[in-house]
PyMOL Python script that loads the backbone (N, CA, C, O; Angstrom):
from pymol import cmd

cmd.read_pdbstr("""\
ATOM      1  N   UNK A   1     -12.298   5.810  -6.003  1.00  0.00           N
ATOM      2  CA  UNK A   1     -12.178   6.550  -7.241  1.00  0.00           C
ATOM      3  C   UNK A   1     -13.185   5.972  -8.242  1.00  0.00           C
ATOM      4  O   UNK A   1     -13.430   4.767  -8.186  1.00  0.00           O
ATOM      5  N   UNK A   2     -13.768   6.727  -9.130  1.00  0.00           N
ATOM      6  CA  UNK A   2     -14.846   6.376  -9.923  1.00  0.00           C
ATOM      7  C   UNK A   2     -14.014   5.547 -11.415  1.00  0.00           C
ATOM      8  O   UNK A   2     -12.897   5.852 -11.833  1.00  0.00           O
ATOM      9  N   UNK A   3     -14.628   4.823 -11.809  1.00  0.00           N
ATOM     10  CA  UNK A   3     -14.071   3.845 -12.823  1.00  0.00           C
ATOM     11  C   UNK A   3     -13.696   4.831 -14.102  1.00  0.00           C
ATOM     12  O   UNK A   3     -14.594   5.648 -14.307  1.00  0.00           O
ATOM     13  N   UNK A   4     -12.590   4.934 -14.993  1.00  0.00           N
ATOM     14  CA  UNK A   4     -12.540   5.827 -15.554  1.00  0.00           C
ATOM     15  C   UNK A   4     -11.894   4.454 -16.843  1.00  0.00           C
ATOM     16  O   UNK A   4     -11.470   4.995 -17.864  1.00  0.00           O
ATOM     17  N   UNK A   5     -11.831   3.409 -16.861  1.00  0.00           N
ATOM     18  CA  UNK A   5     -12.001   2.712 -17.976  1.00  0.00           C
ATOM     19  C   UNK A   5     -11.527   3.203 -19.352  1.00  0.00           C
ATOM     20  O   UNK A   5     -11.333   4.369 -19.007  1.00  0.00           O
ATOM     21  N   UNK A   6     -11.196   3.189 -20.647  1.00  0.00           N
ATOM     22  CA  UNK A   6     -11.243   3.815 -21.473  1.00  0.00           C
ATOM     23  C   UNK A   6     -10.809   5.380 -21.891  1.00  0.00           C
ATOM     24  O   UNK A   6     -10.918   5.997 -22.951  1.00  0.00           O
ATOM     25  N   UNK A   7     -10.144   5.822 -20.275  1.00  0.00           N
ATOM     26  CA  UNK A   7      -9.731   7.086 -19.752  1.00  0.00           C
ATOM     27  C   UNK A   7      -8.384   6.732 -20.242  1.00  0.00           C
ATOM     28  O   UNK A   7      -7.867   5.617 -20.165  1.00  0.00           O
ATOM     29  N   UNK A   8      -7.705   8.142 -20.921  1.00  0.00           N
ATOM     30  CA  UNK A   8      -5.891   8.140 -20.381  1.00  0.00           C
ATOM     31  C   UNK A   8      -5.189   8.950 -19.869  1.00  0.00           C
ATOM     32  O   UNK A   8      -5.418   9.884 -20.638  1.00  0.00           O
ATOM     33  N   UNK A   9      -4.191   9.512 -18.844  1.00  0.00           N
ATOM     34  CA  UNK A   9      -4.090   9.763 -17.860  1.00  0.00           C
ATOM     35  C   UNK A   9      -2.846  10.264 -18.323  1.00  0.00           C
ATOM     36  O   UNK A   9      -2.509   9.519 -19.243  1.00  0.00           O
ATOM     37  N   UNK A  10      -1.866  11.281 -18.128  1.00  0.00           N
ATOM     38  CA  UNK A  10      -0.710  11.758 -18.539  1.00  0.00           C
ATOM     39  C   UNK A  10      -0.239  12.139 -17.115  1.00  0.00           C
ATOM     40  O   UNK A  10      -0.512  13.283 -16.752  1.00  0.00           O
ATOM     41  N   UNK A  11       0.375  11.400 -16.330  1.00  0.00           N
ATOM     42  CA  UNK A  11       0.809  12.139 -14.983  1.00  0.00           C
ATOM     43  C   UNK A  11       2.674  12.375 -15.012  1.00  0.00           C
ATOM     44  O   UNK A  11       3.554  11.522 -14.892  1.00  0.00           O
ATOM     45  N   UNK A  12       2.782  13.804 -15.212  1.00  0.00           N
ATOM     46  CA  UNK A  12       3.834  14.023 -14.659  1.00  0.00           C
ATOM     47  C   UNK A  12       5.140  14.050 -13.633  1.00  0.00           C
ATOM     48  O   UNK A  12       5.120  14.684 -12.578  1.00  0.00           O
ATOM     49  N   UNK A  13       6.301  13.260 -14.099  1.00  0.00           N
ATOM     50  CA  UNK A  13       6.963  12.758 -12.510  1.00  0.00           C
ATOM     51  C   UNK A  13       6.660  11.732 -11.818  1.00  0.00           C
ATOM     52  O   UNK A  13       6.889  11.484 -10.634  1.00  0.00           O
ATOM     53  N   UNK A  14       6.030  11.030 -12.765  1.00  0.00           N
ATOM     54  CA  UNK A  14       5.260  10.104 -11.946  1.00  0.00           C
ATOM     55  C   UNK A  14       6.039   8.365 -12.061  1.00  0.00           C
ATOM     56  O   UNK A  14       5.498   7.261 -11.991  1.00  0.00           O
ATOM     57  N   UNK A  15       7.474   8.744 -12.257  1.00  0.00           N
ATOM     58  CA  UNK A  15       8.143   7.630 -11.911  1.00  0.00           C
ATOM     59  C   UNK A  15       8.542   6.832 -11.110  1.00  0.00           C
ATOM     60  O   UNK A  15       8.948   5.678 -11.242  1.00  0.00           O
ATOM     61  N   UNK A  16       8.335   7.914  -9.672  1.00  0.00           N
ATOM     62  CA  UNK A  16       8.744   7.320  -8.578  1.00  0.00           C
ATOM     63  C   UNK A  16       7.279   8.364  -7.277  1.00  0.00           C
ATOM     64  O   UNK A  16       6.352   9.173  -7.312  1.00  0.00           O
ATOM     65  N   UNK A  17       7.847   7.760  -6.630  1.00  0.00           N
ATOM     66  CA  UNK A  17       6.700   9.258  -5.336  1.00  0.00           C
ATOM     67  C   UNK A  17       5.196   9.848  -5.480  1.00  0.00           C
ATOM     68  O   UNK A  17       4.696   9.492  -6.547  1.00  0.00           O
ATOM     69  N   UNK A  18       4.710  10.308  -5.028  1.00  0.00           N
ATOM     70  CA  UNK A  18       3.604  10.897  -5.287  1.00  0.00           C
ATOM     71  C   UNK A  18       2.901  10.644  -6.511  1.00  0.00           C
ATOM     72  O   UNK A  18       1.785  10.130  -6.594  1.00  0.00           O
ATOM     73  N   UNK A  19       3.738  11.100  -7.607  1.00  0.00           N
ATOM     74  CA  UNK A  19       3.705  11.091  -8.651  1.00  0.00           C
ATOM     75  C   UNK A  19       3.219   9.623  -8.992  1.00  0.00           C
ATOM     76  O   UNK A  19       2.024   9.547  -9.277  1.00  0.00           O
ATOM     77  N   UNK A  20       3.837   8.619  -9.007  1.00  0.00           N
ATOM     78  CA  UNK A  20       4.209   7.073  -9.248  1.00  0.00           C
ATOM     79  C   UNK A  20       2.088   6.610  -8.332  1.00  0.00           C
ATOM     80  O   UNK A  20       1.208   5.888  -8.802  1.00  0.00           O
ATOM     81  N   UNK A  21       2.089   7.324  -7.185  1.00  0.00           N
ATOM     82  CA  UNK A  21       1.172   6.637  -6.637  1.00  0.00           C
ATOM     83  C   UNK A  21      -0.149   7.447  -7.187  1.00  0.00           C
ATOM     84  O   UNK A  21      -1.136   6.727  -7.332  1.00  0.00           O
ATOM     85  N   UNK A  22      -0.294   8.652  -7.473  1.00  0.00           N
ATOM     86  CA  UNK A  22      -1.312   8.862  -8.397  1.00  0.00           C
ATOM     87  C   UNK A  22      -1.711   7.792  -9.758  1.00  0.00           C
ATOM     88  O   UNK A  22      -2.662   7.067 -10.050  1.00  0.00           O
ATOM     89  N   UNK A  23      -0.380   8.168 -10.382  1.00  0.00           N
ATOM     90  CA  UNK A  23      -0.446   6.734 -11.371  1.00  0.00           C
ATOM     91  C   UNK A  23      -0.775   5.700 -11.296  1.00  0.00           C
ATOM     92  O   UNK A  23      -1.516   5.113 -12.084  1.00  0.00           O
ATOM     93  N   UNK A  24      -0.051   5.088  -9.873  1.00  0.00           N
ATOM     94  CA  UNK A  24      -0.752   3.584 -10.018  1.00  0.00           C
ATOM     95  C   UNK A  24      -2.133   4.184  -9.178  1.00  0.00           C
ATOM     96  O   UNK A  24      -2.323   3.086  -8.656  1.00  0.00           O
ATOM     97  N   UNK A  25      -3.134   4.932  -8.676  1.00  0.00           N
ATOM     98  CA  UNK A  25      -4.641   4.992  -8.648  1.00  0.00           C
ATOM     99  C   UNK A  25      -4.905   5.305  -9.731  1.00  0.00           C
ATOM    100  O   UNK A  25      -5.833   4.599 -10.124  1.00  0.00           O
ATOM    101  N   UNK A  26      -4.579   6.030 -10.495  1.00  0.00           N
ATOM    102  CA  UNK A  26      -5.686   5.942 -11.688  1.00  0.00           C
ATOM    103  C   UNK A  26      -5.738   4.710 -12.268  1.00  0.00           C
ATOM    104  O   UNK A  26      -6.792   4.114 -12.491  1.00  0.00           O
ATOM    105  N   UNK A  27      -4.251   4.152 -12.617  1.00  0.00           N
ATOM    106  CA  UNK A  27      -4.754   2.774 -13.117  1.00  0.00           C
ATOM    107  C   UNK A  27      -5.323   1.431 -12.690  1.00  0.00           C
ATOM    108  O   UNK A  27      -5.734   0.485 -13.362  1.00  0.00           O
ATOM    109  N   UNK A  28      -5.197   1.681 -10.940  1.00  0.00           N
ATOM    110  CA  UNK A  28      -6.516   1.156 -10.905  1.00  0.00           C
ATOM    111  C   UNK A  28      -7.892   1.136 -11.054  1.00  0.00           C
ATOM    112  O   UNK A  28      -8.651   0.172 -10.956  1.00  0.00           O
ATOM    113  N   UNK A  29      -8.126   2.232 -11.288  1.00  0.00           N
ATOM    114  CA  UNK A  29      -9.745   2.824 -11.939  1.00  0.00           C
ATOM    115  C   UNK A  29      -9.412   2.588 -13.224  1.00  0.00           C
ATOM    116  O   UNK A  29     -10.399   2.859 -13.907  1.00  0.00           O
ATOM    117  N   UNK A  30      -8.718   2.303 -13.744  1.00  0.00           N
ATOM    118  CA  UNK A  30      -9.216   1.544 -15.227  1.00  0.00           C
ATOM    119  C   UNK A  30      -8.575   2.491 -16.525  1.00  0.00           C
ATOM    120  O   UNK A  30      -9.012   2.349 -17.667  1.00  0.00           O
ATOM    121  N   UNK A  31      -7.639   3.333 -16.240  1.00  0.00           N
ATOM    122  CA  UNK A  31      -6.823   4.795 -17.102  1.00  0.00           C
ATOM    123  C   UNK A  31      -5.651   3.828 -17.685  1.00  0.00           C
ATOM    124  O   UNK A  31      -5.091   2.909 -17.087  1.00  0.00           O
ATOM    125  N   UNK A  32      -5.467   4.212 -18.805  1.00  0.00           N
ATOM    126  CA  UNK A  32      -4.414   4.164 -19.744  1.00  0.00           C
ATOM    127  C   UNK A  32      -3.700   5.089 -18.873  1.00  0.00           C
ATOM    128  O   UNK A  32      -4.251   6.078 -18.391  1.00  0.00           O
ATOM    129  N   UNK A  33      -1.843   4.622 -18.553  1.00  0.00           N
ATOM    130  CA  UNK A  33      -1.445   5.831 -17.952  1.00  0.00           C
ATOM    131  C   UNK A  33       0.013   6.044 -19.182  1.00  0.00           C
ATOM    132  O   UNK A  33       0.660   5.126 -19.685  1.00  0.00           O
ATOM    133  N   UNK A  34       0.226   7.717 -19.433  1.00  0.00           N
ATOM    134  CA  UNK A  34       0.897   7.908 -20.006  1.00  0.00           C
ATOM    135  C   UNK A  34       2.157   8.685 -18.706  1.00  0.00           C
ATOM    136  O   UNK A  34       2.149   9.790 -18.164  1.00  0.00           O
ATOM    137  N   UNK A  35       3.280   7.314 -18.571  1.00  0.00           N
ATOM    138  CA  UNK A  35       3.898   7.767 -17.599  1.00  0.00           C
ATOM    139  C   UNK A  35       5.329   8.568 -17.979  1.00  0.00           C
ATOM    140  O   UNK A  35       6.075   8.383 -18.940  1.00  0.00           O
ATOM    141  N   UNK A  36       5.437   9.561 -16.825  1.00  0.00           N
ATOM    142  CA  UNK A  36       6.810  10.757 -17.538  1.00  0.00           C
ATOM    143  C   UNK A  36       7.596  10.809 -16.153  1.00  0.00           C
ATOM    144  O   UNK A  36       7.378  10.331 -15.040  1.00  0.00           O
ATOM    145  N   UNK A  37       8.440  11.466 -16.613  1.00  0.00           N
ATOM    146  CA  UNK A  37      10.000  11.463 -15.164  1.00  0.00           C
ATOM    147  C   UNK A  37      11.225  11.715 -16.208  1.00  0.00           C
ATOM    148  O   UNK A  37      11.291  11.589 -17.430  1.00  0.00           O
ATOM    149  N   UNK A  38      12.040  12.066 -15.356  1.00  0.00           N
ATOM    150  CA  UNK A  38      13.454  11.726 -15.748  1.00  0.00           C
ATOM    151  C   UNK A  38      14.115  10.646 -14.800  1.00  0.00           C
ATOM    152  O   UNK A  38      14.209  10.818 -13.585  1.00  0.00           O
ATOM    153  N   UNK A  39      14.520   9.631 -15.394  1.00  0.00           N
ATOM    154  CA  UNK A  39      14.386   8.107 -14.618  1.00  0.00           C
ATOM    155  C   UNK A  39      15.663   7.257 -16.259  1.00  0.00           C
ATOM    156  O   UNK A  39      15.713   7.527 -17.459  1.00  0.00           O
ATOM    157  N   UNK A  40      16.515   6.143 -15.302  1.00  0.00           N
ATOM    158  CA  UNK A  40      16.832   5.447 -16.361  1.00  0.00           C
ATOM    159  C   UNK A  40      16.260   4.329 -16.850  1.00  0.00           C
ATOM    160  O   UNK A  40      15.456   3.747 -16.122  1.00  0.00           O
ATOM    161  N   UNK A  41      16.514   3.867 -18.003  1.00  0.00           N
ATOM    162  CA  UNK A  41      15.630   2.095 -18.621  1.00  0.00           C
ATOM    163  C   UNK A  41      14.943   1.267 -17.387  1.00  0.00           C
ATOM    164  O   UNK A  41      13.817   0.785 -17.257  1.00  0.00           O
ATOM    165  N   UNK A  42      16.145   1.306 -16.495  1.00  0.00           N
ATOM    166  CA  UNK A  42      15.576   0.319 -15.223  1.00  0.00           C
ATOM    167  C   UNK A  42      14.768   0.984 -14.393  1.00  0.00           C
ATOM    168  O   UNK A  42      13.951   0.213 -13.890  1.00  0.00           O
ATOM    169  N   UNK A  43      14.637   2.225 -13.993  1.00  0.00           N
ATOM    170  CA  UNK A  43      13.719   2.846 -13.071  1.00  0.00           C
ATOM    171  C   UNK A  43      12.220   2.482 -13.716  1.00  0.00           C
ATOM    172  O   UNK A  43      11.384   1.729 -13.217  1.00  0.00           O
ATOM    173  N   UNK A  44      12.101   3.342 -15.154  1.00  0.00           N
ATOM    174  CA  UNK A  44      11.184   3.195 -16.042  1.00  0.00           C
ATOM    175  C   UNK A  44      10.384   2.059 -16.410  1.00  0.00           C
ATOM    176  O   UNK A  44       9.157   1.978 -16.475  1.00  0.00           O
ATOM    177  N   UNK A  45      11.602   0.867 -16.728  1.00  0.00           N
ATOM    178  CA  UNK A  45      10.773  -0.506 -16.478  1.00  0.00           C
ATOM    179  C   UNK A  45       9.729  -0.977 -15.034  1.00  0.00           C
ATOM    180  O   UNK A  45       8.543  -1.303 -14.982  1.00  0.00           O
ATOM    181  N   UNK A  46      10.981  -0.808 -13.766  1.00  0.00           N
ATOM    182  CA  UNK A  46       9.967  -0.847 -12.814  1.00  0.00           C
ATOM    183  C   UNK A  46       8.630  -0.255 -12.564  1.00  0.00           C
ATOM    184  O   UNK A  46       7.570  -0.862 -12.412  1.00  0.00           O
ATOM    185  N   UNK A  47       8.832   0.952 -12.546  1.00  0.00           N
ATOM    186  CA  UNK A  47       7.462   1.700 -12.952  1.00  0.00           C
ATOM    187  C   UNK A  47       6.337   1.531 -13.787  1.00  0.00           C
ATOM    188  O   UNK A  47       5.234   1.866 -13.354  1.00  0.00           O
ATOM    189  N   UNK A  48       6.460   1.036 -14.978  1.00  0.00           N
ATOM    190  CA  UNK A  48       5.575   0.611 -16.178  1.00  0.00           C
ATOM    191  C   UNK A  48       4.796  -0.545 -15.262  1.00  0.00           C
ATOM    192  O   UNK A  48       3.594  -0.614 -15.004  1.00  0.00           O
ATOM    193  N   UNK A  49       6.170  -1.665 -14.749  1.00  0.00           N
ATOM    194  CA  UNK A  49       5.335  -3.090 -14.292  1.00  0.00           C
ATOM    195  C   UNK A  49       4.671  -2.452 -13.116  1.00  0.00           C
ATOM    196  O   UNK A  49       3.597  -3.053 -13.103  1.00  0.00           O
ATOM    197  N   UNK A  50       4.652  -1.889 -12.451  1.00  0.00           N
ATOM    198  CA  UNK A  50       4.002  -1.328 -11.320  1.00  0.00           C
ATOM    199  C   UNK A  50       2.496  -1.014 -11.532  1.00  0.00           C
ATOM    200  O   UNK A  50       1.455  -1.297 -10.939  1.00  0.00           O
ATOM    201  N   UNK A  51       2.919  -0.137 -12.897  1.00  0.00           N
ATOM    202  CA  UNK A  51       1.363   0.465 -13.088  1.00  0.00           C
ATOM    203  C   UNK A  51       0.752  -0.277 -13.717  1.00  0.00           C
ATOM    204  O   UNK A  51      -0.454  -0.247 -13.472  1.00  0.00           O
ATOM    205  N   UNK A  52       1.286  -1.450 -14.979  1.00  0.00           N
ATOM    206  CA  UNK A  52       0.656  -2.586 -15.112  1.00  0.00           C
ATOM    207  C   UNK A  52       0.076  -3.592 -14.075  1.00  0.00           C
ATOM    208  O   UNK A  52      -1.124  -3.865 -14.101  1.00  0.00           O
ATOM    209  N   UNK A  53       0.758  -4.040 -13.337  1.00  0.00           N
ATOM    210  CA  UNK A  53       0.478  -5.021 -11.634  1.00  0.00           C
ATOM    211  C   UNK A  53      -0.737  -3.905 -11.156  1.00  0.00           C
ATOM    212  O   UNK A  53      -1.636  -4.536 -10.600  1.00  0.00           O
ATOM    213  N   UNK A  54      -1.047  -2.348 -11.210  1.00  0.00           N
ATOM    214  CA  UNK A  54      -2.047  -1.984 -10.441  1.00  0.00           C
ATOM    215  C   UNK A  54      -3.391  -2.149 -11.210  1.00  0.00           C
ATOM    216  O   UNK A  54      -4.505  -2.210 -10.690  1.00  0.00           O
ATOM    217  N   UNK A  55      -3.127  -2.204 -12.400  1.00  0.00           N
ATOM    218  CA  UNK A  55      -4.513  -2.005 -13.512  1.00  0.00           C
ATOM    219  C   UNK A  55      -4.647  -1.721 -14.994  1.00  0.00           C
ATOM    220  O   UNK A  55      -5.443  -2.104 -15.852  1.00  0.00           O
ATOM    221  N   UNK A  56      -3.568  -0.899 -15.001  1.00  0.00           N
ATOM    222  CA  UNK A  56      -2.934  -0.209 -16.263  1.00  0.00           C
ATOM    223  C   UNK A  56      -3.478  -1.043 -17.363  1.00  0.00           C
ATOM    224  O   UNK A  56      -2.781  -2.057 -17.411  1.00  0.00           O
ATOM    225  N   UNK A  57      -4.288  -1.074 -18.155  1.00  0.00           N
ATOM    226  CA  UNK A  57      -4.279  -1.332 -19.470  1.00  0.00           C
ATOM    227  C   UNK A  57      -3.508  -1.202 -20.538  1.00  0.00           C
ATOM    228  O   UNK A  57      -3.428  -2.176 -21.288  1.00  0.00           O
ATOM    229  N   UNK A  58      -2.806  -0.050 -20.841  1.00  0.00           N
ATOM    230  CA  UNK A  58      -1.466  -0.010 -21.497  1.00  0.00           C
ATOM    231  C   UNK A  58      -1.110   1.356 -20.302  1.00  0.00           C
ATOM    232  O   UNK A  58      -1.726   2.093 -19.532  1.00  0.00           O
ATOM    233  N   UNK A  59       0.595   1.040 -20.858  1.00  0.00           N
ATOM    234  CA  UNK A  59       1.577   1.743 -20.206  1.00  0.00           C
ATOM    235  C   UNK A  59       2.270   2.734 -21.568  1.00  0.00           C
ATOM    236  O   UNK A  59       2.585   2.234 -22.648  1.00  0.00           O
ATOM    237  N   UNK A  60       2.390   3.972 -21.285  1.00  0.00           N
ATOM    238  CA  UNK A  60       3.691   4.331 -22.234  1.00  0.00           C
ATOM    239  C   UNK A  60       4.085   5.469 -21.637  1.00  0.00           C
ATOM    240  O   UNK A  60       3.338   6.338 -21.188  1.00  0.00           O
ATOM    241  N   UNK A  61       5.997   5.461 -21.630  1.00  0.00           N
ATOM    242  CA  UNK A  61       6.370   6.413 -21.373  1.00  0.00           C
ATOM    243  C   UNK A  61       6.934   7.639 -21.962  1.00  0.00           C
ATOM    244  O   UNK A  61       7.518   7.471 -23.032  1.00  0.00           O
ATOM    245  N   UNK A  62       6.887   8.751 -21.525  1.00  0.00           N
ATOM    246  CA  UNK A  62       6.996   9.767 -22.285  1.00  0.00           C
ATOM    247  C   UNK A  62       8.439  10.522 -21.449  1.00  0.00           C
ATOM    248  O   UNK A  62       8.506  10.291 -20.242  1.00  0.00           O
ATOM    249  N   UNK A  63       9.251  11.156 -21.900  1.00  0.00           N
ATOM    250  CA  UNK A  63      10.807  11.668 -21.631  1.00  0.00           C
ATOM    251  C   UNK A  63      10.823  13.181 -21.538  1.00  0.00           C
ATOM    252  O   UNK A  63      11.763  13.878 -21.156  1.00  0.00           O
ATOM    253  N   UNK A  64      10.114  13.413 -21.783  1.00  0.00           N
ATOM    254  CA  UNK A  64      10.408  15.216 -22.334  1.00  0.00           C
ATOM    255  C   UNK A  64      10.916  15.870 -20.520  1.00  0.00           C
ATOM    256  O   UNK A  64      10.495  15.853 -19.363  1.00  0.00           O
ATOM    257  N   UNK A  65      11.901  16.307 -21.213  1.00  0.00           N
ATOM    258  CA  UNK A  65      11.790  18.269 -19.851  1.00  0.00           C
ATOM    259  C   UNK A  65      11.050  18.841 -20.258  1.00  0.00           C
ATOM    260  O   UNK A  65      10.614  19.105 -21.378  1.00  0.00           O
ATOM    261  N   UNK A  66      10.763  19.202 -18.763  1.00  0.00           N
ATOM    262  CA  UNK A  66       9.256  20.012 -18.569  1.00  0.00           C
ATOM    263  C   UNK A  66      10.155  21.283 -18.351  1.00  0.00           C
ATOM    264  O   UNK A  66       9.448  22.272 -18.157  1.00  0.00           O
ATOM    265  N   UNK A  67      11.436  21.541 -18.326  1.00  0.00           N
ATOM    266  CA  UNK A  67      11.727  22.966 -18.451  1.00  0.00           C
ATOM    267  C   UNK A  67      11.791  23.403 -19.988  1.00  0.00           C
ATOM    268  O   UNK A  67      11.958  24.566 -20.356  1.00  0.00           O
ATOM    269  N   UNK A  68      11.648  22.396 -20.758  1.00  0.00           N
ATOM    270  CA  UNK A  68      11.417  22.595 -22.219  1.00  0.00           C
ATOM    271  C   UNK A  68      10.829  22.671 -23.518  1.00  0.00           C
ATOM    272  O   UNK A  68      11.003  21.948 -24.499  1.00  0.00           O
ATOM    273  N   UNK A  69      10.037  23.762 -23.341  1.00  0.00           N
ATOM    274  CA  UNK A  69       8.675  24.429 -24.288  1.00  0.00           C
ATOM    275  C   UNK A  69       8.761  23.336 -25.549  1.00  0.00           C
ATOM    276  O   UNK A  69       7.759  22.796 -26.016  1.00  0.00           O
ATOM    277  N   UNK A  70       9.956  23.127 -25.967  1.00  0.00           N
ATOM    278  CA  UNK A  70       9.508  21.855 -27.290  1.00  0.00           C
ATOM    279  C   UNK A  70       9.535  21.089 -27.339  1.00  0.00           C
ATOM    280  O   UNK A  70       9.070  20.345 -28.202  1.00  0.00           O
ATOM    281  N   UNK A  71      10.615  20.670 -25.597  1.00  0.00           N
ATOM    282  CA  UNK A  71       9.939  18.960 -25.590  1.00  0.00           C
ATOM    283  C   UNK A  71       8.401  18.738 -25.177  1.00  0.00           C
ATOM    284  O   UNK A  71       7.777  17.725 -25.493  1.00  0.00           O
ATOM    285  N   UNK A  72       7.781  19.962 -24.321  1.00  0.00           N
ATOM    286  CA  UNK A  72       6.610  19.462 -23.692  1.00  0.00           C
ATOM    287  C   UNK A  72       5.345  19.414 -24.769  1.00  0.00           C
ATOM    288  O   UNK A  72       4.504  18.515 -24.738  1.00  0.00           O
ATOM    289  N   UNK A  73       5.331  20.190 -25.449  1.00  0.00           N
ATOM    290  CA  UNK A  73       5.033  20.557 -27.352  1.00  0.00           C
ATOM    291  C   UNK A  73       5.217  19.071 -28.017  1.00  0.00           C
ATOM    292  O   UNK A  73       4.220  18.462 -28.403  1.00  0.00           O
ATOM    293  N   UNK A  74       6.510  18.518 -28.134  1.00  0.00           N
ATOM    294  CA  UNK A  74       6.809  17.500 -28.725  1.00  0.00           C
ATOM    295  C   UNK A  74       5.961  15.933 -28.027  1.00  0.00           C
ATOM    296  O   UNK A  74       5.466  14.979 -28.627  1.00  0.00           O
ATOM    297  N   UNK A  75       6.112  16.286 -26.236  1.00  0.00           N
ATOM    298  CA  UNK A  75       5.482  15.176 -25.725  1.00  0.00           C
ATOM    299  C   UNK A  75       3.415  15.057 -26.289  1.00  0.00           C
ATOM    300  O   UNK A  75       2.580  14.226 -26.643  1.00  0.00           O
ATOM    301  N   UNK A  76       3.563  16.532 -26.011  1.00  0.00           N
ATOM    302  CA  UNK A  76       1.681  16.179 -26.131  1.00  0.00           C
ATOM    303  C   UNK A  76       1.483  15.864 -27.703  1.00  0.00           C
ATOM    304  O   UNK A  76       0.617  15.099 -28.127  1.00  0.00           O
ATOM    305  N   UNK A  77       2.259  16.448 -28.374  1.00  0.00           N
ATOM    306  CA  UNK A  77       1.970  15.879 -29.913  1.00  0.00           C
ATOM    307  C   UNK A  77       1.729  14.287 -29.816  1.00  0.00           C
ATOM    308  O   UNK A  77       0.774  13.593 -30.164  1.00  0.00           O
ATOM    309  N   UNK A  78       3.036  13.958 -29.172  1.00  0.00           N
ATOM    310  CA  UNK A  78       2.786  12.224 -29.442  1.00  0.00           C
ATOM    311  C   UNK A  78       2.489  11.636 -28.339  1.00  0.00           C
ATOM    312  O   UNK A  78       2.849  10.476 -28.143  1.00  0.00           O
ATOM    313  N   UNK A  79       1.577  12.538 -27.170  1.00  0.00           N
ATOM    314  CA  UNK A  79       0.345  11.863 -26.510  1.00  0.00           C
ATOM    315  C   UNK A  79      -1.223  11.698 -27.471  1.00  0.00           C
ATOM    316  O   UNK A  79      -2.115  10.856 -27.565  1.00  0.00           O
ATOM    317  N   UNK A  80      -0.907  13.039 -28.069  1.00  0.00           N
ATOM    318  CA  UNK A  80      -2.060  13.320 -29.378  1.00  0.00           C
ATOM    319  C   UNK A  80      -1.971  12.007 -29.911  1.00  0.00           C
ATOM    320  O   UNK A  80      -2.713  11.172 -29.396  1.00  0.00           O
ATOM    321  N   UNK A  81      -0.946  11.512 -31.175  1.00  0.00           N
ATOM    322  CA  UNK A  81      -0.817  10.473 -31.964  1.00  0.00           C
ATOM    323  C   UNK A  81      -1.331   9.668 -30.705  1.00  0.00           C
ATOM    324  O   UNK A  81      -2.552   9.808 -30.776  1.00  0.00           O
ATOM    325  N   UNK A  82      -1.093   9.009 -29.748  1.00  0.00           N
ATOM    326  CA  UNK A  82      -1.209   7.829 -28.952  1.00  0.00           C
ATOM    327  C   UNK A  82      -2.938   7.740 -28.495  1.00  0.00           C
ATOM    328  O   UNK A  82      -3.271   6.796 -27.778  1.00  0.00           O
ATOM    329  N   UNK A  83      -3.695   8.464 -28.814  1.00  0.00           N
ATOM    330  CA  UNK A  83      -4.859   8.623 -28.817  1.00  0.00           C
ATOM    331  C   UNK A  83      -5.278   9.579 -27.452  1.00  0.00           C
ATOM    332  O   UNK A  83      -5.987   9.204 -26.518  1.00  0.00           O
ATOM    333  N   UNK A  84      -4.811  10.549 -27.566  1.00  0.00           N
ATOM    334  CA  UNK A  84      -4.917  11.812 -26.742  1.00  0.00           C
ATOM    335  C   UNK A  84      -5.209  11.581 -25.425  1.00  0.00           C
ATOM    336  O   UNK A  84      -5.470  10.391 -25.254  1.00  0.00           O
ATOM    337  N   UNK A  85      -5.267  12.177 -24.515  1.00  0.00           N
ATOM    338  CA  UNK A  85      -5.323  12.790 -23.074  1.00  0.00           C
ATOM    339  C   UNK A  85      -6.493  13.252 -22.205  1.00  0.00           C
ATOM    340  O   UNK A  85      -6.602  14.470 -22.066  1.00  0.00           O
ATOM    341  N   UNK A  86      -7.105  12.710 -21.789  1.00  0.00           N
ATOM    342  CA  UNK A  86      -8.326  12.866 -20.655  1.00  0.00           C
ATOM    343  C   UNK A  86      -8.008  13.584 -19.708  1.00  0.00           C
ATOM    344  O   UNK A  86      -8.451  14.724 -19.569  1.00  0.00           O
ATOM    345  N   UNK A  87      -7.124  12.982 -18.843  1.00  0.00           N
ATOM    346  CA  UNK A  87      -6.160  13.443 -17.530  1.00  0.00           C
ATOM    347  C   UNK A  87      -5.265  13.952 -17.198  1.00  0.00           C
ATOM    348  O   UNK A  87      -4.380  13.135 -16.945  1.00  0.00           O
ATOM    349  N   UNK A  88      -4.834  15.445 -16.967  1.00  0.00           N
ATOM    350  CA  UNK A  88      -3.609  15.645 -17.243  1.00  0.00           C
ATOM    351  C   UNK A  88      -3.214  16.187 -15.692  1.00  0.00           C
ATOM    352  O   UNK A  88      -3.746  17.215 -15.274  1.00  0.00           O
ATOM    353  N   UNK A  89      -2.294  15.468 -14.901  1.00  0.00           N
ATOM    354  CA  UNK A  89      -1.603  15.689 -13.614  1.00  0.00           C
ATOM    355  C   UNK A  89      -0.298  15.983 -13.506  1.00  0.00           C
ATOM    356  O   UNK A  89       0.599  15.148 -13.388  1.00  0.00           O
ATOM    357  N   UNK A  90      -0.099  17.778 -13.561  1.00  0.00           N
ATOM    358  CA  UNK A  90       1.408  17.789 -13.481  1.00  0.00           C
ATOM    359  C   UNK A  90       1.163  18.727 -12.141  1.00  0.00           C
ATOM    360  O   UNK A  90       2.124  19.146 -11.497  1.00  0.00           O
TER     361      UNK A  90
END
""", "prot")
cmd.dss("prot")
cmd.show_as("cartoon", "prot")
cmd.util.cbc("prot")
cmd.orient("prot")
């Protein structure tokens, strides 16, 4: 994968599975990953250290249902505030 450094990465579901292993590749290429799921404190923690242990420069997670037009509205707003979105994998 090409170095994407300074990149940030919004992957959907990506708490556990597929999802989780996209995440941790991008952050080994060097992506801020903005990680999402429905997952509890402890799933979420594991996951964060995961994608930190792969590369991750910062970690943050985001909560919204994706069956829900204002949480997903509400999430990209405050992917916006977090210094917006390069990558978006749902």
């Amino acid at each position: 994968m090409a170095e994407l450094s300074g990149k940030t990465a919004l992957v959907t579901g990506s708490v556990q599975g597929i999802g989780l292993a996209i995440a941790k590749a991008l952050a080994g290429a060097g992506c801020r990953i903005g990680l999402h799921g429905l997952a509890d404190v402890d799933h979420v923690a594991r996951a964060e250290e995961a994608l930190t242990e792969a590369g991750a420069p910062e970690v943050r997670f985001f909560d919204a249902d994706m069956r829900d037009v204002a949480a997903i509205e509400a999430m990209m707003a405050d992917a916006a505030d977090w210094g917006g979105v390069d990558i978006l994998v749902d």
